[in-house]
N, C-alpha and C positions, 0 to 999 in steps of 0.2 A: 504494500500500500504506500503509496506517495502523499503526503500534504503539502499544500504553501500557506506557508505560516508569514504574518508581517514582520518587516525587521523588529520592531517592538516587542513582539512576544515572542520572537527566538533568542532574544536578548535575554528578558524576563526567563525562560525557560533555562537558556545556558546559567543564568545566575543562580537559577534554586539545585543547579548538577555544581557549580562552583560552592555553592555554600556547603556540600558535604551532607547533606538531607537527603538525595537522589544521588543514584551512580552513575544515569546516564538519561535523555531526554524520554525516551521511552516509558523509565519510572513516573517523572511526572508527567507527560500525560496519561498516561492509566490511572496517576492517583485525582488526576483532573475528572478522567470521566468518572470514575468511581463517584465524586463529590457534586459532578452534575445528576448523577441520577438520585441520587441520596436527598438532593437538593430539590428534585422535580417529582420525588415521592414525600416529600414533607408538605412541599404547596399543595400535592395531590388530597393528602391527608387534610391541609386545613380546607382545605374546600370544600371536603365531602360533610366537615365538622359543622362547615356554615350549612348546606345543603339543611342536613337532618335538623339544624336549629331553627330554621325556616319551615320546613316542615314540621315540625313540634306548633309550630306560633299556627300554621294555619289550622293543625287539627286541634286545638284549643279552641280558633273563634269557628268553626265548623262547629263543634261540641256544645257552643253558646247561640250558635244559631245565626252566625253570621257569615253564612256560605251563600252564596249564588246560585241557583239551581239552573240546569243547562238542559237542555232536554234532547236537543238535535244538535248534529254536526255541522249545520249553519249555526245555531246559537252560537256554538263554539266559536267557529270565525271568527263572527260580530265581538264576542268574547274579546278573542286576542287583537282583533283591530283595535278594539277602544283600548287596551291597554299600549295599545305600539303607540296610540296617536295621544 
């Protein structure tokens, strides 16, 4: 596999192999992508945390009676259009 990396991050990279942390660029980037994916299942996780907390809130005013009732699949629509506009 080949990449082109900018001069700025081959810099950055040769300096974390200079600093004695990594032995060779290879290391850091795998310890890169390792911390990208680590990093894009934590946003995943908070998101789904918002998700379910939203969902709690609507089935609480559901439960109090404050749901919409929708009957057809044009309601629905109508539904989503007024909320887009």
């Amino acid at each position: 596999m080949h990449i082109s990396l900018t001069p700025e991050l081959e810099a950055r990279i040769k300096a974390k192999v200079d600093s004695g942390l990594y032995n060779n660029a290879s290391e850091v980037i795998r310890e890169s992508l390792r911390f990208v994916e680590t990093h894009e299942a934590w946003i995943n996780e908070l998101k789904l945390a918002k998700l379910r907390e939203q969902l709690q809130v609507g089935m609480v005013q559901l439960d109090q009676g404050d749901g919409i009732r929708v009957d057809s699949k044009a309601g629905l629509d109508d539904l989503f259009d007024d909320l887009k506009a």
